[in-house]
MIPAZA-404468 format. One record per residue (C-alpha): residue number from 0; residue in one letter; chain; x, y, z. Coordinates in steps of 0.05 Angstrom, whole numbers, plus 5000, padded with zeros to 4 digits. Layout:
// MIPAZA-404468
<tiba><seq>NUM</seq><type>A</type><mol>A</mol><c1>X</c1><c2>Y</c2><c3>Z</c3></tiba>
...
This chain:
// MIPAZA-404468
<tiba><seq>0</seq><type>X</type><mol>A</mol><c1>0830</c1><c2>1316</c2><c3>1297</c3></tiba>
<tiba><seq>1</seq><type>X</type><mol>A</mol><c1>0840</c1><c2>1297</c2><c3>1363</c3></tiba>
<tiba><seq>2</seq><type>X</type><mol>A</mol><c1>0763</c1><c2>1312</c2><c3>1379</c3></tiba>
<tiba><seq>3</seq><type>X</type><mol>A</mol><c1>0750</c1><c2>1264</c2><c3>1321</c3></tiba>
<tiba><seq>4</seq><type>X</type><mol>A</mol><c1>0787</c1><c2>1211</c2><c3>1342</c3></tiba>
<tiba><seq>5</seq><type>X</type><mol>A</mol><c1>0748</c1><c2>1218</c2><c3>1414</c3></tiba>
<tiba><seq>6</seq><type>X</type><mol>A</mol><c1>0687</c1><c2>1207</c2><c3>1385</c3></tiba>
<tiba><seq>7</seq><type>X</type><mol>A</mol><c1>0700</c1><c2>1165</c2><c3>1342</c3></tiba>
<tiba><seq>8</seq><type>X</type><mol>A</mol><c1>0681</c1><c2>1089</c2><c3>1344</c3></tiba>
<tiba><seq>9</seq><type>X</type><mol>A</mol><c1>0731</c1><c2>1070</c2><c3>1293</c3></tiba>
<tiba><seq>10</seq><type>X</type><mol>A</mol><c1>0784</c1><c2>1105</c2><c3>1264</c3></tiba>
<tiba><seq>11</seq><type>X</type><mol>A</mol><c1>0813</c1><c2>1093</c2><c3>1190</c3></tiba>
<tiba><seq>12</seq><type>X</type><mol>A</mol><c1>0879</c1><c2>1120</c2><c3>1176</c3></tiba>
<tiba><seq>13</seq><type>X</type><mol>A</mol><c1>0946</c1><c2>1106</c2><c3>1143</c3></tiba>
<tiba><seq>14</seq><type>X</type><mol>A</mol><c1>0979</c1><c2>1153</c2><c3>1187</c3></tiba>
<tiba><seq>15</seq><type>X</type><mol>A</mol><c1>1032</c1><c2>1129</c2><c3>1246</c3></tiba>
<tiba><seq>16</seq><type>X</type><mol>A</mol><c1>1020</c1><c2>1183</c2><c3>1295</c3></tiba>
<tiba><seq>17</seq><type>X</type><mol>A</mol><c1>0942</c1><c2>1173</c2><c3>1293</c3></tiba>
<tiba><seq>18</seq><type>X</type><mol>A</mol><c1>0961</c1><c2>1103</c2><c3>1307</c3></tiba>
<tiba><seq>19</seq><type>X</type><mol>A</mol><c1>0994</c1><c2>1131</c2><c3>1373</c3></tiba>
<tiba><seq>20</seq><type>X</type><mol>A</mol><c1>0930</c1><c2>1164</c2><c3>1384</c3></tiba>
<tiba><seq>21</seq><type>X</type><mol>A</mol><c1>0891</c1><c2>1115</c2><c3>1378</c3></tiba>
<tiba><seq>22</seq><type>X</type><mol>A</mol><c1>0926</c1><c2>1077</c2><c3>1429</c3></tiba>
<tiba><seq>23</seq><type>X</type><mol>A</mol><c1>0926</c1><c2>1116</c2><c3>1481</c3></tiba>
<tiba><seq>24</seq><type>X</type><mol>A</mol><c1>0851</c1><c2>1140</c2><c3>1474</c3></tiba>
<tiba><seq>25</seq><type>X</type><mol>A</mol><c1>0832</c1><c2>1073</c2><c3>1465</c3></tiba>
<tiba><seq>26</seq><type>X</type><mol>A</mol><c1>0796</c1><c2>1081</c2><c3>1402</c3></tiba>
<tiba><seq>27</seq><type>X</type><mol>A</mol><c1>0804</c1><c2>1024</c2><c3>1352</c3></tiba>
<tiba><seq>28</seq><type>X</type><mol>A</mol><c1>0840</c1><c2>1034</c2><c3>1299</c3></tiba>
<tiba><seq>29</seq><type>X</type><mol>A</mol><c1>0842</c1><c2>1004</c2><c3>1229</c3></tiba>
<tiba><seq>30</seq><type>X</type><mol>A</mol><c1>0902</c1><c2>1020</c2><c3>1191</c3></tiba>
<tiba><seq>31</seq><type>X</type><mol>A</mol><c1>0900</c1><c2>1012</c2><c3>1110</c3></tiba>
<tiba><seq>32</seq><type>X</type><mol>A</mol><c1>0972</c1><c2>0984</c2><c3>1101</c3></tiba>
<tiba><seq>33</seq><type>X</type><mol>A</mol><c1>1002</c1><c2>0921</c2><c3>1110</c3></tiba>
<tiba><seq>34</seq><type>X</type><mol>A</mol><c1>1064</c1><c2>0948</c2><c3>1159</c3></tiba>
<tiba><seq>35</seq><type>X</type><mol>A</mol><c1>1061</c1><c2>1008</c2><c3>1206</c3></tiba>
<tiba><seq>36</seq><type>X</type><mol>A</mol><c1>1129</c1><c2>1040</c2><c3>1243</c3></tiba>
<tiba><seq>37</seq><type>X</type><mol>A</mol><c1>1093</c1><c2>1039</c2><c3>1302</c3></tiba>
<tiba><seq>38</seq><type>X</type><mol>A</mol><c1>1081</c1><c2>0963</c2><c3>1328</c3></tiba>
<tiba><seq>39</seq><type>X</type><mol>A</mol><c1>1071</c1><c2>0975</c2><c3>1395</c3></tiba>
<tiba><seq>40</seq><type>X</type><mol>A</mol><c1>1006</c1><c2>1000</c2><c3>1374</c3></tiba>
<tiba><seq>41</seq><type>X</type><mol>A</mol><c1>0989</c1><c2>0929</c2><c3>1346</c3></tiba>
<tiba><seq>42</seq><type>X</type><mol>A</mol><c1>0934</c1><c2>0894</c2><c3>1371</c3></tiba>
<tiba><seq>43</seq><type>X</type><mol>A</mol><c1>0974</c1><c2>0840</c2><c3>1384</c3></tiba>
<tiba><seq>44</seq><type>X</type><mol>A</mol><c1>1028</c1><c2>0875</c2><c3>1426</c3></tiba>
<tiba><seq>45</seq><type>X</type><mol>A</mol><c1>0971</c1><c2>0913</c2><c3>1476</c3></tiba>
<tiba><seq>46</seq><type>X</type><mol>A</mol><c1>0948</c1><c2>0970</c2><c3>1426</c3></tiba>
<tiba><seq>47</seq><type>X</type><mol>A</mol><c1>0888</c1><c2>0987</c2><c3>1384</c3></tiba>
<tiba><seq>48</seq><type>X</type><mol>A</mol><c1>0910</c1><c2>0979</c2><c3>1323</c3></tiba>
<tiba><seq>49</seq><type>X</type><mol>A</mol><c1>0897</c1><c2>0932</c2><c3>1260</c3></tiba>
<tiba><seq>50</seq><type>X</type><mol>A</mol><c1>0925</c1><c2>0927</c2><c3>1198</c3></tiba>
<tiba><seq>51</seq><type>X</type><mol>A</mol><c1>0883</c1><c2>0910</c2><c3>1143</c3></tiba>
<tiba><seq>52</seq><type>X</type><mol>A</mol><c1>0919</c1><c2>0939</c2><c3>1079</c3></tiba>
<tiba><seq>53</seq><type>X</type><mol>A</mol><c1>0871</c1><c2>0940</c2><c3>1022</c3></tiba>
<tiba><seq>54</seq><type>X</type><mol>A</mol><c1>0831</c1><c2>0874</c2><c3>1031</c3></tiba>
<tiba><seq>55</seq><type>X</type><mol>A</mol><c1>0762</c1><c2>0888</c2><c3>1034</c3></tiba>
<tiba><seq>56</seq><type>X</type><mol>A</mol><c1>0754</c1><c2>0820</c2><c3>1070</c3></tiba>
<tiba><seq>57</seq><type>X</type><mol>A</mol><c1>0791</c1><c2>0839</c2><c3>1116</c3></tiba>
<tiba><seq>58</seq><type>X</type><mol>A</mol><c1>0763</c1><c2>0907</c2><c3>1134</c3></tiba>
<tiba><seq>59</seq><type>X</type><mol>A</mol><c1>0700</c1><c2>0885</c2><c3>1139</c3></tiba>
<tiba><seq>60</seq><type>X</type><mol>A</mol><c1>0715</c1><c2>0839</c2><c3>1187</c3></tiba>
<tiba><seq>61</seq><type>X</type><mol>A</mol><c1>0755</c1><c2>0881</c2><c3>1230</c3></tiba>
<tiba><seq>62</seq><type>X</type><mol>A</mol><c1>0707</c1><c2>0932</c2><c3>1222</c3></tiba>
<tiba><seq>63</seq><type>X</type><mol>A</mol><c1>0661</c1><c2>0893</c2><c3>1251</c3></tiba>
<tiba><seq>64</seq><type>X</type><mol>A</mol><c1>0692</c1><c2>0872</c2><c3>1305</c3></tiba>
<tiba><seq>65</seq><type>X</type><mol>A</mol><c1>0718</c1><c2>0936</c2><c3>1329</c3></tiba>
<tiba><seq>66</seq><type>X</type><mol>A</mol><c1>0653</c1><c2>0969</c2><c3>1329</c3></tiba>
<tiba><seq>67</seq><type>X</type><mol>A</mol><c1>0642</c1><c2>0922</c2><c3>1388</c3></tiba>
<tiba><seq>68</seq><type>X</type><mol>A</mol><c1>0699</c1><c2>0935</c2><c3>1421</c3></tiba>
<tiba><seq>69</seq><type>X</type><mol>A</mol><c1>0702</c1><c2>0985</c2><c3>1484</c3></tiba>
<tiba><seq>70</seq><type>X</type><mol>A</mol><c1>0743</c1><c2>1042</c2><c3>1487</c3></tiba>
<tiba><seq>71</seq><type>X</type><mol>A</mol><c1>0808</c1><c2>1024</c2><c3>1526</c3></tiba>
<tiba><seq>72</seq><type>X</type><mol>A</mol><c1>0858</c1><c2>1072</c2><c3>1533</c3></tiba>
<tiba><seq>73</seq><type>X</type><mol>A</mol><c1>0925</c1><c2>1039</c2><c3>1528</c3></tiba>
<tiba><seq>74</seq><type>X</type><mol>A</mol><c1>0995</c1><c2>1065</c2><c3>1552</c3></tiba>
<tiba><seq>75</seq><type>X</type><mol>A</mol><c1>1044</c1><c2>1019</c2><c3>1537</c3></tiba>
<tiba><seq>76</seq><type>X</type><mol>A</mol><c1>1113</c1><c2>1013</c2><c3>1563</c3></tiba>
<tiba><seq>77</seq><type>X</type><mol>A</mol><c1>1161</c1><c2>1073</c2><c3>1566</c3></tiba>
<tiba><seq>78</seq><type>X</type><mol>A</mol><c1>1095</c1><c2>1116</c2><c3>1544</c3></tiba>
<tiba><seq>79</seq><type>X</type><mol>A</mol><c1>1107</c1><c2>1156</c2><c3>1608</c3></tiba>
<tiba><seq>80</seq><type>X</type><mol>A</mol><c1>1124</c1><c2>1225</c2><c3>1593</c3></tiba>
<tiba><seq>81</seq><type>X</type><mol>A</mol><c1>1200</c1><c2>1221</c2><c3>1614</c3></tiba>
<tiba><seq>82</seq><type>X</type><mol>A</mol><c1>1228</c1><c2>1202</c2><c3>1547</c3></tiba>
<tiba><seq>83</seq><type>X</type><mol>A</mol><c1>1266</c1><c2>1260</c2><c3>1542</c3></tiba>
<tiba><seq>84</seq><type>X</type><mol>A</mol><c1>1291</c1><c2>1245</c2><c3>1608</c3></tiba>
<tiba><seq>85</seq><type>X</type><mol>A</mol><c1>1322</c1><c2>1180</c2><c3>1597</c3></tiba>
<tiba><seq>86</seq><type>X</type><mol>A</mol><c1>1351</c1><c2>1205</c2><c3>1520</c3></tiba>
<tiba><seq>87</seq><type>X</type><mol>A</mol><c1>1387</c1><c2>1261</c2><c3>1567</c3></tiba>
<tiba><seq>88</seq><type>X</type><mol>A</mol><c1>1415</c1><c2>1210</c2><c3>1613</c3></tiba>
<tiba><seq>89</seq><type>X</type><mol>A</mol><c1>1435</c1><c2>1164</c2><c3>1562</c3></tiba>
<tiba><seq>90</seq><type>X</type><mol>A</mol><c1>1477</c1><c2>1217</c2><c3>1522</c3></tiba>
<tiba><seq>91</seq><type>X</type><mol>A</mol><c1>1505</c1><c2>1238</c2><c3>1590</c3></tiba>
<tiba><seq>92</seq><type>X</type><mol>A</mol><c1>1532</c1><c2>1168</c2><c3>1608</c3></tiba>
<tiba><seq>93</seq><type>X</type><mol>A</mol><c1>1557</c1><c2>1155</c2><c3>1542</c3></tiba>
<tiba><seq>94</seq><type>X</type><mol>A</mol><c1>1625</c1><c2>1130</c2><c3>1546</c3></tiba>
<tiba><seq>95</seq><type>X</type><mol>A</mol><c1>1673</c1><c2>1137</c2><c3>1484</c3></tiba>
């Protein structure tokens, strides 16, 4: 999958992790619901992602557009590998 989604131009999924994918390979995504669990992947808030639920309108528009679109890999905040760092520190400082 992950080989897909490199060469890809466009990627159509419903799935959230793909969305995370997406993102930080750059490839545009087009997601076929009207919410996602993963907004930082939005367009809108620095990711790759669109959601265009079932409206063909709508696909076909952002279809169109993102075949235009270079590939821009996008890491947005707190996207930096220590995650498990921080949980660990957190839990550790936590104060009953």
């Amino acid at each position: 999958m992950l080989r897909l989604n490199m060469s890809a131009k466009v990627m159509l999924s419903d799935s959230g992790g793909l969305q995370e994918e997406c993102t930080i390979l750059g490839t545009p995504c087009l997601t076929l619901r009207w919410n996602t669990e993963r907004p930082v992947t939005l367009i809108e808030n620095g990711g790759v992602n669109v959601l265009v639920g079932n409206s063909i309108d709508q696909f076909r528009e952002e279809y169109a557009k993102a075949l235009n679109k270079p590939r821009i890999p996008k890491r947005p905040e707190l996207w930096d590998g220590h995650t498990a760092e921080r949980c660990l520190k957190a839990i550790l400082e936590y104060e009953r």
